[in-house]
N, C-alpha and C positions, 0 to 999 in steps of 0.2 A: 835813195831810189824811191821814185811815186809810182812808177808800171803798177799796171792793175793784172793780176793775178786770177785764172779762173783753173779748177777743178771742177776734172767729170765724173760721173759715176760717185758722185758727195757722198751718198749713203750706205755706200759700200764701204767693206773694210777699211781697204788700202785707203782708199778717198778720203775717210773720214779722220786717217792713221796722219795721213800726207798734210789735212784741213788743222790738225791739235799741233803738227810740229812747226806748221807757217806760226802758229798765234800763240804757240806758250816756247815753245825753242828759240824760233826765232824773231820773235816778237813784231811780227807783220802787221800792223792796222788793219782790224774787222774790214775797215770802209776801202780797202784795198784788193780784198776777199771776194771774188762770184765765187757760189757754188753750183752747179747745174744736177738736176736731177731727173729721171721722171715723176721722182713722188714727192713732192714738195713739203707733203705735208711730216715727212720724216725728217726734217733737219729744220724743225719748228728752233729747236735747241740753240742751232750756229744764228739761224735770224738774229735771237735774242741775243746775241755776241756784237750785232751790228756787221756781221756776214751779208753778204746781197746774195737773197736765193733765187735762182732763176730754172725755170722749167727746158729738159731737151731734150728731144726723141730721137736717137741717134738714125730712125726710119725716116726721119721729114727733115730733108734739108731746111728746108726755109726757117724751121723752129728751132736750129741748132744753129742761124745765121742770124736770128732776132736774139740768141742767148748768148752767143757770142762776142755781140758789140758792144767795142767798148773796150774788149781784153786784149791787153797788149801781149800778156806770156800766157800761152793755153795748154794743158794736161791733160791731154786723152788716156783716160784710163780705158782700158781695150775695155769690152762689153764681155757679158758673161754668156753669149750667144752660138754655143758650140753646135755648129751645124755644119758638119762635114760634106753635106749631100747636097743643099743649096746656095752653100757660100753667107748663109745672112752675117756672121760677123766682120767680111772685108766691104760689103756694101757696107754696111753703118759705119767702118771705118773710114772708106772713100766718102762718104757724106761730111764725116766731122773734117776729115781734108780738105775738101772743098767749100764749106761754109767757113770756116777759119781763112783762106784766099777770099774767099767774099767780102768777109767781116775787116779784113787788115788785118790781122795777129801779127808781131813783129817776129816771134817765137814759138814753135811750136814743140811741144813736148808731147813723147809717146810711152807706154810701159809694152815692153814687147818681151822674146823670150831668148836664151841664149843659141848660137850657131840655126837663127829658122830657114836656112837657104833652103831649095828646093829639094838638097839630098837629103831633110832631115826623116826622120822615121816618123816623127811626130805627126799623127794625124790633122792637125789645127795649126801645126807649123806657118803652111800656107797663108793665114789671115796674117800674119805678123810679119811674114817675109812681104809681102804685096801693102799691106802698108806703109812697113817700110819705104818699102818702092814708091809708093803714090806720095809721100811724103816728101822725099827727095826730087821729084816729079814737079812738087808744087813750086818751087822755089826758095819755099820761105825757111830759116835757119830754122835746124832743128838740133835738140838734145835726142836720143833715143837712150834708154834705158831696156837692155835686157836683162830682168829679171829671173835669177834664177830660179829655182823651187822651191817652196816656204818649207822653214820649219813645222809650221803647223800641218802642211797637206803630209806629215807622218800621221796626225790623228785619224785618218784615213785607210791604213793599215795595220798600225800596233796593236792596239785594243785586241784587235781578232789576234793578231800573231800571239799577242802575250795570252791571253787566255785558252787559246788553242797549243799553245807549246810549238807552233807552228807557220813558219814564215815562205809563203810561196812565192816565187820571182825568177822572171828572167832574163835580173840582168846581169848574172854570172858576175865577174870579178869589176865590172863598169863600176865608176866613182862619183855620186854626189857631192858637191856643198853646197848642202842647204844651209840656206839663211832665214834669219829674224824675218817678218813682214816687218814689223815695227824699224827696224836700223834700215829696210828697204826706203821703207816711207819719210824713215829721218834725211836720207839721202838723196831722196826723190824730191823733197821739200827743199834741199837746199839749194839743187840743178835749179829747182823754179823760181825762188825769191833771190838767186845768183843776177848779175848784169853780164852774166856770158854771151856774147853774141853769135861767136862761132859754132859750125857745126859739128856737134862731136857724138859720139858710142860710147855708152860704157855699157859693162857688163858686172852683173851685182850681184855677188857671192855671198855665204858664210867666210869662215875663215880656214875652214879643213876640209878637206875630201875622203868620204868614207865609200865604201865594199858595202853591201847590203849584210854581208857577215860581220864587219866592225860595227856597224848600225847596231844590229843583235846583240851581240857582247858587250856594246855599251849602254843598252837596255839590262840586259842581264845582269847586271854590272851595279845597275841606280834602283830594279827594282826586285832583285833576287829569285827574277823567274823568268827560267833557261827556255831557249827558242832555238827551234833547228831551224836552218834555214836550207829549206827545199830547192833547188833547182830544177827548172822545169823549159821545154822547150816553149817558143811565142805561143804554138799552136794548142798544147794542153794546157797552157795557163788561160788561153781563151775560153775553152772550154771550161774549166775549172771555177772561174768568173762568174761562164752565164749558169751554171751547176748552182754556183753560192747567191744566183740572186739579181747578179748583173744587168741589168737591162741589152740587149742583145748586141744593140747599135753603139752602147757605150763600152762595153767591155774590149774590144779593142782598142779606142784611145788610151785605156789603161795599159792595155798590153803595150802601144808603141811606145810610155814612158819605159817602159824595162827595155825595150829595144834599144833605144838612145841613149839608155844610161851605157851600156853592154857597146854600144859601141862606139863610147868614149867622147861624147859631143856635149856633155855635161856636168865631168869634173872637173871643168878651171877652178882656177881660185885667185881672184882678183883683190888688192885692195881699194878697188872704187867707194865702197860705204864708206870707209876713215878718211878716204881722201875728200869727198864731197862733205860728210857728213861731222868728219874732225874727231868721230866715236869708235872705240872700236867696236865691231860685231861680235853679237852674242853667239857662245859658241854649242855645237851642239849640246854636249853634257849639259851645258846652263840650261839647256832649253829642256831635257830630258828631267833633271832635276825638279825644276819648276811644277813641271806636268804630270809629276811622278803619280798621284792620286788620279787622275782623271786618264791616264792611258792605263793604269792597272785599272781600272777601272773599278 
């Protein structure tokens, strides 16, 4: 396979997670490699691997149609642009949409979220279901990948819950599995450096689904400090948010996570990671374990 390969958002986690498993997993030529960023000057590193770094402002088409060429299989990694009120993260996504149909891409690859149809509770849902949609729209073959919820975005709320003996949430008996970023990215690297032409979804899990109460107990479990787990309705847990700190506008997007957990649109559990990726997914305890220092803080 000679396809030339390009990755968005290089500088970001996931990007840079997806950029180590193209060139050390599965051993992809550097010179096969764009990277696109807006800061060039952060992925000094990949240049030096013989990566091609290329500059792309998901706001200016034209700049994302001149970074584009060239790349046969393209990975939009969504922007981290949560703007409920104006929509800016499904424009910049209809921009890389449409300069990918400019540029030729033969393939087009997305990182999106699980179940983001219109009924999800999910405040930001909307940028991923309409990409979707413009996606399909375009013509051109796509992979979509919905990612489910990292392992990591627990470091998010532990820390407080352990320290506090106290865990607030509303998402009543609703079921996570979260997964690795890294087995995300192993998997996501393999959909791109793959010669899949067809269009397909997957959806990309841990490998179990937990209760925010087995959550707890299996912290309690790895770090010997007990956490009650509060149940609150959407509305006091909003409140409760902007009380501890919250920013006003974002403490609701938090809230619709416990909404959508609660009402069941985010405990699949798929094996897409082993099947793309050939690995199995790290499971939570692994992940609790690991972190055990840094969530006890």
């Amino acid at each position: 396979m000679t396809e030339t390969l390009l990755v968005t958002g290089a500088s970001g986690q996931l990007g840079r997670a997806v950029i180590r498993h193209l060139l050390d997993t599965l051993k992809v030529a550097p010179a096969r490699i764009i990277a696109t960023t807006r800061n060039p000057e952060n992925l000094t590193d990949l240049a030096a691997h013989g990566v091609a770094i290329r500059t792309a402002d998901f706001d200016d088409t034209a700049s994302l149609a001149s970074a584009f060429k060239g790349a046969d299989r393209v990975l939009i990694i969504s922007t981290g642009e949560i703007d409920i009120v104006h929509g800016k993260r499904l424009k910049q996504h209809r921009n890389a949409v449409t300069a990918a149909r400019q540029a030729g891409v033969s393939h087009l690859l997305y990182t999106s979220m699980p179940n983001p149809e219109p009924v999800s509770p999910v405040l930001f849902a909307g940028d991923h279901y309409g990409t979707e949609q413009a996606i399909k729209e375009s013509g051109i073959p796509y992979t979509i990948f919905r990612n489910g919820w990292y392992q990591e975005n627990l470091f998010m709320s532990l820390p407080h819950a352990i320290a506090s003996g106290h865990w607030y949430t509303s998402a009543a008996d609703g079921r996570i599995a979260h997964g690795a970023r890294d087995d995300m990215a192993a998997a996501i690297a393999a959909g791109l450096a793959s010669d899949a032409t067809e269009s397909t979804t997957y959806t990309l899990t841990g490998p179990q689904a937990y209760t925010v109460a087995e959550i707890a107990a299996l912290v309690t479990e790895v770090t010997g400090k007990p956490i009650e787990v509060v149940q609150l309705t959407d509305e006091a847990l909003t409140e409760g948010l902007k009380a501890a700190g919250i920013p006003e506008g974002f403490a609701p997007i938090i809230v619709s996570f416990d909404t959508n957990t609660r009402s069941g649109r985010i405990g699949m559990v798929t094996d897409a990671i082993e099947t793309l990726s050939g690995r199995k997914p790290r499971s939570l305890e692994q992940f609790l374990k690991a972190n055990k220092a840094a969530l006890a803080g």
